[in-house]
NUGUDO-918469 format. One line per 4 residues: number of its first residue (from 0); their letters; for each residue x, z, y of N, C-alpha, C. Coordinates in steps of 0.05 Angstrom, whole numbers, plus 5000, padded with zeros to 4 digits. Each point is the difference from the previous one (the first is absolute). Layout:
NUGUDO-918469
NUM = a = X:Z:Y:X:Z:Y:X:Z:Y ~ ...
//
This chain:
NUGUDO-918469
0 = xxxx = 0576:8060:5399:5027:4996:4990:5013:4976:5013 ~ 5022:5002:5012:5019:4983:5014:5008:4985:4978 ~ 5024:4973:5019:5022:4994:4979:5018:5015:4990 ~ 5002:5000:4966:5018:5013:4987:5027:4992:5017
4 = xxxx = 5013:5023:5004:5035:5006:5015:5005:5020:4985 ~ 5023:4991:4979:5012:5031:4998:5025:5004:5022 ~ 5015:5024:4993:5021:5013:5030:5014:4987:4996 ~ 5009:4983:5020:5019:4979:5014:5028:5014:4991
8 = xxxx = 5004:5026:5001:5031:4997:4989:4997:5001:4973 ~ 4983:5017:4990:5000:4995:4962:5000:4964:4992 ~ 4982:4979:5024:5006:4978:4992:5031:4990:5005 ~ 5008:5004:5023:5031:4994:5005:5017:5012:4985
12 = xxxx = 5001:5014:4983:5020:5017:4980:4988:4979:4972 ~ 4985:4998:4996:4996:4981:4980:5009:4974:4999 ~ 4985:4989:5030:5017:4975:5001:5033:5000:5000 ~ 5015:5016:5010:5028:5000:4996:5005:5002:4965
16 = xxxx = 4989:5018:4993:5012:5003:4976:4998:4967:4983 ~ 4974:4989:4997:4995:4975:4989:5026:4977:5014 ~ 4995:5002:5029:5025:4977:5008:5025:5008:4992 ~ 5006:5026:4994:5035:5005:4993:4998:4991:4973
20 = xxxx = 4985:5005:4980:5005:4982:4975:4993:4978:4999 ~ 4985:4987:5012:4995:4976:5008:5034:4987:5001 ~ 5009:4999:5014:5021:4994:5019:5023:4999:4986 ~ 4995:5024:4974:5026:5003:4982:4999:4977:4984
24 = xxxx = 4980:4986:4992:4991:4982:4975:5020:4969:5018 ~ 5013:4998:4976:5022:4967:5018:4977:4978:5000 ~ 4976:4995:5012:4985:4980:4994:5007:4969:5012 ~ 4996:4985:4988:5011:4964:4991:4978:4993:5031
28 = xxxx = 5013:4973:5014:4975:4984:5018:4980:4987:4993 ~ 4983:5023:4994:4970:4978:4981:4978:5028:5003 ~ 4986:4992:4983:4971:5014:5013:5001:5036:4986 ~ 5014:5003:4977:5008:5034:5005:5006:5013:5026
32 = xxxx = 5014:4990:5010:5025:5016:5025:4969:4978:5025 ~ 4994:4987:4997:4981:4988:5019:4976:5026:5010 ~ 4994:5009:4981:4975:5020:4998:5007:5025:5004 ~ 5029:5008:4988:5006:5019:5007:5003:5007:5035
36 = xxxx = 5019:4981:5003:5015:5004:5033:4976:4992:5021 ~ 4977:4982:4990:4979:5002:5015:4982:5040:5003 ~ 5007:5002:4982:4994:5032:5005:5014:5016:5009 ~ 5027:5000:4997:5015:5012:5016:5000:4994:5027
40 = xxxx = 4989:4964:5013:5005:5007:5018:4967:4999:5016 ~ 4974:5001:4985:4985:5017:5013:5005:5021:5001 ~ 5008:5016:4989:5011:5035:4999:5007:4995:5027 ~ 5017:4991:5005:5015:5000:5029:4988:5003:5025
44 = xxxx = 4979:4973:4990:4976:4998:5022:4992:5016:5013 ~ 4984:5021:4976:4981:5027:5002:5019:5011:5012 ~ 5023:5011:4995:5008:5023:5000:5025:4999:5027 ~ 5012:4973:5001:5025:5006:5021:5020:4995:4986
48 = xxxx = 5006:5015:4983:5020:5012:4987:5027:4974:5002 ~ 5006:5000:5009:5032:4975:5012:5013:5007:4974 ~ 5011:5013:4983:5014:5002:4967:4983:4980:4987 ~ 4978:5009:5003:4979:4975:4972:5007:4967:5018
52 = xxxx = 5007:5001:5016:4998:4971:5011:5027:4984:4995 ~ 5020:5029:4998:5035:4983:5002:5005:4998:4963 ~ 4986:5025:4998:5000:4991:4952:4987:4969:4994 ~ 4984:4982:5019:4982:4977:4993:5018:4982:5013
56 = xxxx = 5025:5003:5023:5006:4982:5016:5024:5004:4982 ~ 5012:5019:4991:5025:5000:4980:4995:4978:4980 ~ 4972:5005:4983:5004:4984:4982:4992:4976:5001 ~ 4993:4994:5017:4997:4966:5013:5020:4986:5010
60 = xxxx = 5022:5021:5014:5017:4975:5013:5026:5002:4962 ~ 5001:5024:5000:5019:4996:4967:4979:4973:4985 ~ 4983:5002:4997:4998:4969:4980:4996:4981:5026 ~ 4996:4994:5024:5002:4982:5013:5033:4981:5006
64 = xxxx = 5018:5026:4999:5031:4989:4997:5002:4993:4972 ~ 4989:5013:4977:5009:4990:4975:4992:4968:5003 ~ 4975:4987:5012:4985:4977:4990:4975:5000:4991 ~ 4985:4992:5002:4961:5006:4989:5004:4985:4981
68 = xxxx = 4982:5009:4989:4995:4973:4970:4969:4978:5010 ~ 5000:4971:4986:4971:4987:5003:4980:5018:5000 ~ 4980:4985:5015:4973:5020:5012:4985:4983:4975 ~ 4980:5029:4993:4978:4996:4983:4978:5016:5018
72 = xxxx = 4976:4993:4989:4975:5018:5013:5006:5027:5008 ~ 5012:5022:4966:5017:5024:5006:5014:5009:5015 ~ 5022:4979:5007:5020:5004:5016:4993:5002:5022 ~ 4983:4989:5008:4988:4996:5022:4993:5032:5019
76 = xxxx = 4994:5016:4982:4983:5028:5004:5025:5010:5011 ~ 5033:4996:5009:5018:5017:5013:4990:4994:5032 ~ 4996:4974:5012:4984:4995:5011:4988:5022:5029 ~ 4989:5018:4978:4989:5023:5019:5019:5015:5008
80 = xxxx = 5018:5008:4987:5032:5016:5012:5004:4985:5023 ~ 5005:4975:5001:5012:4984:5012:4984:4999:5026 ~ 4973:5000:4999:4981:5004:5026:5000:5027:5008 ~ 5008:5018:4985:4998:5027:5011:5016:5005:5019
84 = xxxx = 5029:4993:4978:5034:5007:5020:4986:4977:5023 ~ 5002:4980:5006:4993:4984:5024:4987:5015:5019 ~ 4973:5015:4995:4988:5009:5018:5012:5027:5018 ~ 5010:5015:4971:5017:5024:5012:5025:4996:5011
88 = xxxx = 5013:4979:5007:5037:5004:5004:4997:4961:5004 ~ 4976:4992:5016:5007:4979:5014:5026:4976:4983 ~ 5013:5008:4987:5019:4980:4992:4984:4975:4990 ~ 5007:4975:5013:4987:4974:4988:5010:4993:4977
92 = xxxx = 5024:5006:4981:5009:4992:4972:4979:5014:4982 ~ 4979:5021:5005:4990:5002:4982:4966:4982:5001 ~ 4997:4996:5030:4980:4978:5002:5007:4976:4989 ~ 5026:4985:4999:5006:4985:4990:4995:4989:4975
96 = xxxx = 5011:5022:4980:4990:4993:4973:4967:5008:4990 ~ 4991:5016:5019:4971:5008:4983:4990:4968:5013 ~ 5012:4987:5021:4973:4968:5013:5016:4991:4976 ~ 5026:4994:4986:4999:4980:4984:4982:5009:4976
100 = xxxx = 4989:5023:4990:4997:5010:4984:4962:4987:4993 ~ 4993:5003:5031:4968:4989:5002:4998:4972:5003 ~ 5023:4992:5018:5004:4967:4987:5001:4985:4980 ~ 5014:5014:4977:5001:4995:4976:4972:5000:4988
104 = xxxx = 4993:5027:5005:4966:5007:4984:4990:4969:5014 ~ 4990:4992:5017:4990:4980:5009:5003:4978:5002 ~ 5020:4992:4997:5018:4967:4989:5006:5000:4970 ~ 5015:5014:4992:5003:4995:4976:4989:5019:4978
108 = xxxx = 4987:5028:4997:4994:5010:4987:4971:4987:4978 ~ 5007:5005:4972:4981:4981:4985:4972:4999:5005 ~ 4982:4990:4997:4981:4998:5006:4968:4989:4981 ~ 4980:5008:4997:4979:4980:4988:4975:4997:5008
112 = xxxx = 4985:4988:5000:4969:5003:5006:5002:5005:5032 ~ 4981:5008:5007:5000:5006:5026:5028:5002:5017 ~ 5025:5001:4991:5023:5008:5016:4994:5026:4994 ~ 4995:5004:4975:5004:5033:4996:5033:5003:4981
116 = xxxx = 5011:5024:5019:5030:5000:4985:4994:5010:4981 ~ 5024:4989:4967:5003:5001:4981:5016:5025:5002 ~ 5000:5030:4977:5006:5016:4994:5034:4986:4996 ~ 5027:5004:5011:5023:4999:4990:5015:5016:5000
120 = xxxx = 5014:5012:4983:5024:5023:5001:5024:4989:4994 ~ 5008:4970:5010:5023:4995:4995:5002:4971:5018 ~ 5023:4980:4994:4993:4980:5011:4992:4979:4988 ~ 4989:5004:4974:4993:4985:4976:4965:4992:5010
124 = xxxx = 4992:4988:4983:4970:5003:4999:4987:5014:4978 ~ 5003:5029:5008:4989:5028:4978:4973:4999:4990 ~ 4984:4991:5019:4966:4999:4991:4992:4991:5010 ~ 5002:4969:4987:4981:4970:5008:4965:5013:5004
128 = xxxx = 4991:5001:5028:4984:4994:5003:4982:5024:5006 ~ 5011:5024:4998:4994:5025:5000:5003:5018:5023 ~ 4977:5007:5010:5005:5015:5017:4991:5032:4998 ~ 5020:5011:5007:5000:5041:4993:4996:5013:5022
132 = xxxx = 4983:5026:4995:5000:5016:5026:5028:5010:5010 ~ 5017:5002:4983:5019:5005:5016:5015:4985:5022 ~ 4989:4971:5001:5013:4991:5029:4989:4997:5024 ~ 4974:5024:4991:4990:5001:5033:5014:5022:5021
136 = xxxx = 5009:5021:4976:5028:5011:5012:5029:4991:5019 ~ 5009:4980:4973:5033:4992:4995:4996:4977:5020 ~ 4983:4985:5002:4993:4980:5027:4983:4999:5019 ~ 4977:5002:4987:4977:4990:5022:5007:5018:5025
140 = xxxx = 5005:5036:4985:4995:5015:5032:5019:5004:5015 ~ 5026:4988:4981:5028:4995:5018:4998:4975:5017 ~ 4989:4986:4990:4995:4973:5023:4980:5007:5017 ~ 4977:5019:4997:4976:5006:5028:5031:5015:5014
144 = xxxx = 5004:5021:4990:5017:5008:5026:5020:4986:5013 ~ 5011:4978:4984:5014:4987:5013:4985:4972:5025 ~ 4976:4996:4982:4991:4986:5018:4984:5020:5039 ~ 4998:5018:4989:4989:5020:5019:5019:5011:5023
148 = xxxx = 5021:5006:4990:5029:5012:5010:5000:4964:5023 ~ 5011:4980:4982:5008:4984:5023:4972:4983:5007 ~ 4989:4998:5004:4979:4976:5002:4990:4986:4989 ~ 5009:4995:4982:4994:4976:4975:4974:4996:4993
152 = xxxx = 4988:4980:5014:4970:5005:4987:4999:4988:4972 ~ 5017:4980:4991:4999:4986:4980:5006:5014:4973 ~ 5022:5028:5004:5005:5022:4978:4970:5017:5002 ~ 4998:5007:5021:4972:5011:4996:4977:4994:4993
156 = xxxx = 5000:4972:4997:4971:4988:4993:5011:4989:4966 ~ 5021:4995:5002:5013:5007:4969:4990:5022:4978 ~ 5014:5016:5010:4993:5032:4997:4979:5012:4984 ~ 4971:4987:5030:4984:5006:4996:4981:4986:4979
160 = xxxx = 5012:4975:4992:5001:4988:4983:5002:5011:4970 ~ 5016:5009:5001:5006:5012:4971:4983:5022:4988 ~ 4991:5010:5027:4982:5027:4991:4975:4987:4984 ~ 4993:4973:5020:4975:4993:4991:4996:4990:4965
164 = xxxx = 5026:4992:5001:4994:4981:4983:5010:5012:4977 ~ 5010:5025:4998:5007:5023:4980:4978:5016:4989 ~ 4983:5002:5030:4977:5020:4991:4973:4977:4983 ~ 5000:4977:5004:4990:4981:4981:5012:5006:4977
168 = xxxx = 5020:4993:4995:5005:5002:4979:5003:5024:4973 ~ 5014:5010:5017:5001:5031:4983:4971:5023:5009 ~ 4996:5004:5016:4983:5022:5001:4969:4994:4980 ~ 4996:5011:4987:4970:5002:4980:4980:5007:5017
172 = xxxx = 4981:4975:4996:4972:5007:5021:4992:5023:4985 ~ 4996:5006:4968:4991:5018:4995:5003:5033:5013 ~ 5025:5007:4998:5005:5022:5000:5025:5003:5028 ~ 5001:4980:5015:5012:5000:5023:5040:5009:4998
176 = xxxx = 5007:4998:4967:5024:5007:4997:5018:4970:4999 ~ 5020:5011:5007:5026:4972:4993:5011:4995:4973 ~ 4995:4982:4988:5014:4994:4980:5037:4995:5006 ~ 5005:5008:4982:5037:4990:5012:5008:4975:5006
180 = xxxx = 4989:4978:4975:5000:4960:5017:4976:4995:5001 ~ 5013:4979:5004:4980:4969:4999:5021:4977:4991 ~ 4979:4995:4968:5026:4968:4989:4990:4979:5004 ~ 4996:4981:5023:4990:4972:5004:4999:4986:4974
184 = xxxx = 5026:5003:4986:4997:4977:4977:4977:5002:4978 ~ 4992:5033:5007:4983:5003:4969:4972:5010:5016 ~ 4995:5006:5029:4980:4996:5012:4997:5038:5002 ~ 5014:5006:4985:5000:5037:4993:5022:5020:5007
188 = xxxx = 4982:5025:5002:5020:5016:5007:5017:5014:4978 ~ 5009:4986:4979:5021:5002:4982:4990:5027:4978 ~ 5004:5023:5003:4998:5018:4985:4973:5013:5012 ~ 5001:5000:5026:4967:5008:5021:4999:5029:4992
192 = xxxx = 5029:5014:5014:5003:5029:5006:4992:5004:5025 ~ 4990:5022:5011:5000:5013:5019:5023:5015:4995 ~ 5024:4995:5016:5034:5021:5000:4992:5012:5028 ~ 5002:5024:5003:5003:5016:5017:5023:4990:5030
196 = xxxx = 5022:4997:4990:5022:4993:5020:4985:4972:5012 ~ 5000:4990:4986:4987:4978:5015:4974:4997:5017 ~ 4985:5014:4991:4980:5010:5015:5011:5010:5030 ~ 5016:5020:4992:5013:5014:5024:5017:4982:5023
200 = xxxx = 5006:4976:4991:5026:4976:5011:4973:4994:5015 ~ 4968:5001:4992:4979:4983:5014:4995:5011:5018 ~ 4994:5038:4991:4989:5009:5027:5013:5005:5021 ~ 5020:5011:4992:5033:5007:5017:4993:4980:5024
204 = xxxx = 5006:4966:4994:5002:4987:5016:4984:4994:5014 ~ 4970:5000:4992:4983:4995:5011:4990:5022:5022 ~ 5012:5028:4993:4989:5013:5021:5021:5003:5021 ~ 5021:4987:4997:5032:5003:5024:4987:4963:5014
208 = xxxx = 4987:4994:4984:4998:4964:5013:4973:5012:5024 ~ 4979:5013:4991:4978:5007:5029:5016:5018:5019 ~ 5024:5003:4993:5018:5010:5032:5008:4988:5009 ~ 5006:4978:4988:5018:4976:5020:4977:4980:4999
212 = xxxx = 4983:4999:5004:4981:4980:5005:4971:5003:5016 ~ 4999:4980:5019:4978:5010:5018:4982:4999:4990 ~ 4971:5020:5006:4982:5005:4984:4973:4980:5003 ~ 5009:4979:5026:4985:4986:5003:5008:4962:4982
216 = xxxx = 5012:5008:4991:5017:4978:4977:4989:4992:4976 ~ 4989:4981:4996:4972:4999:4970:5017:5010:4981 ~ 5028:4992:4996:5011:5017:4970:4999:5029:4998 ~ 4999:5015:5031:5004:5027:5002:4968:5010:4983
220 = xxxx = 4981:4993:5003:4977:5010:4982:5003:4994:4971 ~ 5006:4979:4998:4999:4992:4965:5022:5027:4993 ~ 5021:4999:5005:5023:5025:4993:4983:5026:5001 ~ 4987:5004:5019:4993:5020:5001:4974:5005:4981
224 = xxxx = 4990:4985:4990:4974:5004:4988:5013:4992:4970 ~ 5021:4992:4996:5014:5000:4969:5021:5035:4991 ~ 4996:4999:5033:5023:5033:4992:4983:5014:4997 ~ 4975:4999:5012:4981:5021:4997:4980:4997:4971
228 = xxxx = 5005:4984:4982:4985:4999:4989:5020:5010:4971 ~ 5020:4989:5006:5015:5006:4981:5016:5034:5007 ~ 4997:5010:5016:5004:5038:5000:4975:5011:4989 ~ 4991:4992:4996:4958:5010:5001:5009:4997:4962
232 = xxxx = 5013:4980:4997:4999:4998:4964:5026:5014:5000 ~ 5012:4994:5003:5034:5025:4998:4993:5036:5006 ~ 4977:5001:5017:5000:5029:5005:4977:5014:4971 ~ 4991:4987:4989:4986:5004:4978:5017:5004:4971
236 = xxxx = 5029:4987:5006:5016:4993:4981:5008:5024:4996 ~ 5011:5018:5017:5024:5012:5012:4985:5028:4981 ~ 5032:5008:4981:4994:5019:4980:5005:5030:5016 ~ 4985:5021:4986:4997:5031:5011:5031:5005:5006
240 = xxxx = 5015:4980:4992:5026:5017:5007:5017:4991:5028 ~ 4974:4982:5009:5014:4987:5021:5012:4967:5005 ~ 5000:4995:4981:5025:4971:4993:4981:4982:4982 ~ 5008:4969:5000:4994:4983:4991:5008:5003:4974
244 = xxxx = 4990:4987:4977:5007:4991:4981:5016:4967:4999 ~ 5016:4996:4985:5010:4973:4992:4979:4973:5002 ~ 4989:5009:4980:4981:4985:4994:4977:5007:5008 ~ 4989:4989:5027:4976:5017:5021:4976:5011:4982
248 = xxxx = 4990:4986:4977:4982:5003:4990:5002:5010:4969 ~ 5019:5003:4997:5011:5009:4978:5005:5036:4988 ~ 4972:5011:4998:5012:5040:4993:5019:5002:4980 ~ 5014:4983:4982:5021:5007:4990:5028:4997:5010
252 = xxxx = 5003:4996:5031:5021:4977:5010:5005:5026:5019 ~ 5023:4998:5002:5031:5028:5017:4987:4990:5024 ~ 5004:5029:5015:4995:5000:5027:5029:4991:5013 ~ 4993:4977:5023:5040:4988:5011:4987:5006:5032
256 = xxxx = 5040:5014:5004:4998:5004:5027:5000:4978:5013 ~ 5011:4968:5004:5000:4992:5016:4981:4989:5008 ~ 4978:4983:4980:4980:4998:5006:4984:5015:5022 ~ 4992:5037:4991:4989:5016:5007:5019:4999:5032
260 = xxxx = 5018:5003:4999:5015:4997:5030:4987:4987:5014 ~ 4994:4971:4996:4992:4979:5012:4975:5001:5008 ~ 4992:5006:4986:4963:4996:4996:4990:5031:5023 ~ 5016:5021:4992:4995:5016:5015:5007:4993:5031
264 = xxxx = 5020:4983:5012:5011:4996:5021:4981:4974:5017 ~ 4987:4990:4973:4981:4991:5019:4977:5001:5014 ~ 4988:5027:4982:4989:5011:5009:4992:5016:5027 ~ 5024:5016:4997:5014:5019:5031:5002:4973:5020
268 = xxxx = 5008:4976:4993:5003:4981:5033:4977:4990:5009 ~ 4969:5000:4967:4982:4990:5009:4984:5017:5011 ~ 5003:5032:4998:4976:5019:5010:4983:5001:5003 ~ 4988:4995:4973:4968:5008:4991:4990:5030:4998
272 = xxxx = 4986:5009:5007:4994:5032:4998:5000:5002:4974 ~ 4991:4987:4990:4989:5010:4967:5018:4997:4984 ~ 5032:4999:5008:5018:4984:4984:5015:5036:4998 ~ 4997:5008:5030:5018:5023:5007:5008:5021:4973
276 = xxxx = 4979:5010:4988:5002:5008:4977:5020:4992:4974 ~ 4996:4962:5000:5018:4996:4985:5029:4998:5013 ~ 4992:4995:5015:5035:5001:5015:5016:5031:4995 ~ 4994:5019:5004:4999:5022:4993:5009:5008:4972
280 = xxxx = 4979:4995:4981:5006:5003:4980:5022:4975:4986 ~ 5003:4976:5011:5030:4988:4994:5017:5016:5004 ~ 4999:5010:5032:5027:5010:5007:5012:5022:4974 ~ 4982:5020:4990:5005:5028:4990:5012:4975:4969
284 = xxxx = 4989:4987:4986:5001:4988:4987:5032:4987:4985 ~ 5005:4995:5040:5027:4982:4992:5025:5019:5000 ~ 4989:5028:5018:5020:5021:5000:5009:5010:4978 ~ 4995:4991:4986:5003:5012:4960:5014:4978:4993
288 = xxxx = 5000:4983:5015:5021:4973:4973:5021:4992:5021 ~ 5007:5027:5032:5022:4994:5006:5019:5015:4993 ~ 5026:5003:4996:5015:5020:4988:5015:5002:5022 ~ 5018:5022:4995:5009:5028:5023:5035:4963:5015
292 = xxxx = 5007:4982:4987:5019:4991:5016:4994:4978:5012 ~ 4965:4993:4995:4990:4984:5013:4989:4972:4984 ~ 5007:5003:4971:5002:4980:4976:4962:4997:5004 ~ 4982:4981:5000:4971:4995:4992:5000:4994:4975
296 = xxxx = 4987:5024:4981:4997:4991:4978:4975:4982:4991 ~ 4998:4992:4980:4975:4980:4984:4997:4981:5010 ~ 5025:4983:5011:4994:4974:5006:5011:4978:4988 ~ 4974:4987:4984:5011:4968:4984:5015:4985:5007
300 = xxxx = 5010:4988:4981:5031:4983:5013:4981:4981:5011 ~ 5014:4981:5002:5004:4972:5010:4979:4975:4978 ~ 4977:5003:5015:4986:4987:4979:4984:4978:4998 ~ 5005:4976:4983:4994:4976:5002:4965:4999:4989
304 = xxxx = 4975:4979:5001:4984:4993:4991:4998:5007:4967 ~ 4999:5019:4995:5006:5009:4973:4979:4991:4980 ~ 4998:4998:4976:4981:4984:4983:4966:5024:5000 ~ 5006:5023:4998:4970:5011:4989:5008:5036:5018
308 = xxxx = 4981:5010:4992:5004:5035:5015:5025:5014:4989 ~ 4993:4993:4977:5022:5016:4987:5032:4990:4997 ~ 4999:4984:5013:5033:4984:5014:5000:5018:5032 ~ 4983:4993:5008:5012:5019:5030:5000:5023:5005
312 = xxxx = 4985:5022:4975:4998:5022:5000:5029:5015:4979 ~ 5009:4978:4992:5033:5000:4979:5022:4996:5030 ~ 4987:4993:5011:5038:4999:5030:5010:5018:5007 ~ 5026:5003:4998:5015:5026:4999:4993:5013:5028
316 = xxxx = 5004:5024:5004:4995:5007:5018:5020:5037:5004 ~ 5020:4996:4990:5022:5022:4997:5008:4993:5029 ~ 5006:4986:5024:5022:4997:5016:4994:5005:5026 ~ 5019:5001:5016:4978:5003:5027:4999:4965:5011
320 = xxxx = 4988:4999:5008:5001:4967:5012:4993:4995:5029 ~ 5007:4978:5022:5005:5002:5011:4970:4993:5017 ~ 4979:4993:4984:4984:4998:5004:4976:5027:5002 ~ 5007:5014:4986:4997:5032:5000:5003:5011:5015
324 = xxxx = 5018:4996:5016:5022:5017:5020:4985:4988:5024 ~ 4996:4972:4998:4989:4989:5031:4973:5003:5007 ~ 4980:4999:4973:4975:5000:5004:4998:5031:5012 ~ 5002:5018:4984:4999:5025:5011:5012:5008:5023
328 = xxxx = 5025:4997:5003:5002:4995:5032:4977:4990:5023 ~ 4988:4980:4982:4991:4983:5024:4971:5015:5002 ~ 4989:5017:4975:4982:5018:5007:5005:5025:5015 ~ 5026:5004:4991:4998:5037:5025:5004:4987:5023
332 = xxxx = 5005:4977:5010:5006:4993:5028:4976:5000:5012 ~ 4987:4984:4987:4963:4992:5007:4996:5039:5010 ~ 5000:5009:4983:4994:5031:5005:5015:5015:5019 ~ 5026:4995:5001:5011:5014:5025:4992:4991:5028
336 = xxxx = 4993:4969:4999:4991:4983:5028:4968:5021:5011 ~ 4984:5001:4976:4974:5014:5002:5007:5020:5010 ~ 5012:5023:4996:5010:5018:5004:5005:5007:5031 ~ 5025:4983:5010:4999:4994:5020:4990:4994:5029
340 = xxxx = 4979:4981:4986:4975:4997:5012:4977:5012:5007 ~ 5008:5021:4986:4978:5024:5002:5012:5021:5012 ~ 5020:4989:5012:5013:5031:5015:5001:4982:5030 ~ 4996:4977:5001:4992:4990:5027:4984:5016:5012
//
């Protein structure tokens, strides 16, 4: 058995449908529309498709004339639009703001302990001292590419920084999963969930960071021996129906697509034989919670360090979100690239 590919146009008919509602949703400059348009514009990548690229450059230069708002960690995650349009359509205004964007992360973005960045979603100080998987996403892997894209060894050794000092913190020697923080002040990981999305913000990045990093690079093994250890516990997780649960460890806890997006996508970039199966069975999995105008259903809102299981397994999850829309994107792309590749 090869790598799982399903047919390249059944994936390109999907992917359109997800980016046209994608696209319809008015999303704000902050890490919704960050995650989203980062999928839209890998979609682009895989596929060509010049429409998915001018729907991401529409809505960048409309809030670029409106005015940006202060950069937070979150904010940070538009970032990747902003390196995408650069790469595709040469214009330097959008290089422009993604270097002030990694400048920021690196001069002024908050900081504790090691120079590990502090979780912020605003320009306040949101969580003294706390660091979340979600900003190995919303920063760390927007600054590797930014440091990679131009030279920067200092973003890159940043970067690579964050991975390290994230996977100390959050990842459980026991069972090789991510907890969602780490609270310096209280020495703990606060509620000490394993959340699925977050998990997914770990592997996601960690398996897009061993592409942009040489393999002869001492961080490139540590990454790679934390991604691998932590799919090895995620592929054990992964319910008959395909998809993650909320709460990784949790049999009473809703199966969520974006998580399952993620976790599945990092899979397909890391290409383990033994994964192929689950990749597979994600895919069939997620095809059930997409609906016919492209809406991803079962994905949790927007969710902070919540107190116990039964707080994060209560987050609404009626809407489409923009994180929904991008993770899954960012998995059929992984799959259409395979695809591809196999018709080399």
């Amino acid at each position: 058995m090869g790598a799982f590919a399903p047919d390249a146009a059944e994936l390109r008919e999907l992917m359109g449908r997800i980016v046209a509602r994608t696209t319809a949703i008015d999303f704000s400059w902050d890490w919704p529309g960050g995650v989203a348009y980062y999928g839209v514009c890998r979609a682009f990548e895989a596929t060509g498709e010049e429409a998915w690229l001018a729907a991401a450059k529409a809505w960048v230069d409309e809030h670029v004339e409106f005015g940006l708002p202060p950069f937070s960690v979150n904010v940070v995650s538009v970032g990747h639009c902003l390196l995408s349009l650069y790469e595709a359509t040469g214009e330097e205004r959008y290089m422009e703001i993604a270097s002030r964007k990694a400048a920021w992360v690196e001069r002024e973005a908050r900081r504790f302990g090691e120079r590990v960045l502090q979780h912020t979603v605003s320009a306040n100080d949101d969580f003294p001292g706390q660091a979340w998987a979600d900003t190995l996403f919303m920063a760390a892997y927007f600054l590797l590419r930014m440091g990679v894209k131009t030279g920067n060894a200092a973003w890159v050794d940043d970067a690579l920084s964050q991975w390290h000092w994230h996977e100390e913190l959050l990842q459980d020697r026991a069972t090789n999963l991510f907890y969602h923080a780490w609270d310096q002040g209280s020495g703990s990981h606060l509620s000490g969930i394993f959340w699925a999305r977050g998990n997914a913000w770990a592997a996601y990045t960690m398996a897009r960071a061993l592409g942009l990093v040489n393999y002869m690079y001492p961080m490139f093994m540590a990454i790679d021996g934390c991604l691998r250890d932590q799919l090895s516990a995620l592929a054990r997780l992964q319910t008959p129906e395909g998809l993650w649960r909320t709460v990784l460890d949790d049999p009473g806890s809703y199966c969520e697509s974006s998580a399952s997006a993620g976790i599945a996508a990092a899979m397909a970039l890391k290409g383990f034989p033994l994964h192929e199966k689950r990749i597979e069975l994600a895919y069939r999995g997620l095809l059930t919670k997409i609906d016919a105008d492209g809406t991803v259903r079962e994905v949790s809102g927007g969710t902070a360090v919540m107190s116990d299981a039964a707080a994060y397994k209560a987050v609404p999850r009626k809407r489409a979100q923009g994180w929904g829309q991008g993770l899954t994107l960012a998995f059929l792309s992984a799959l259409f690239e395979r695809d591809r590749r196999a018709d080399r």
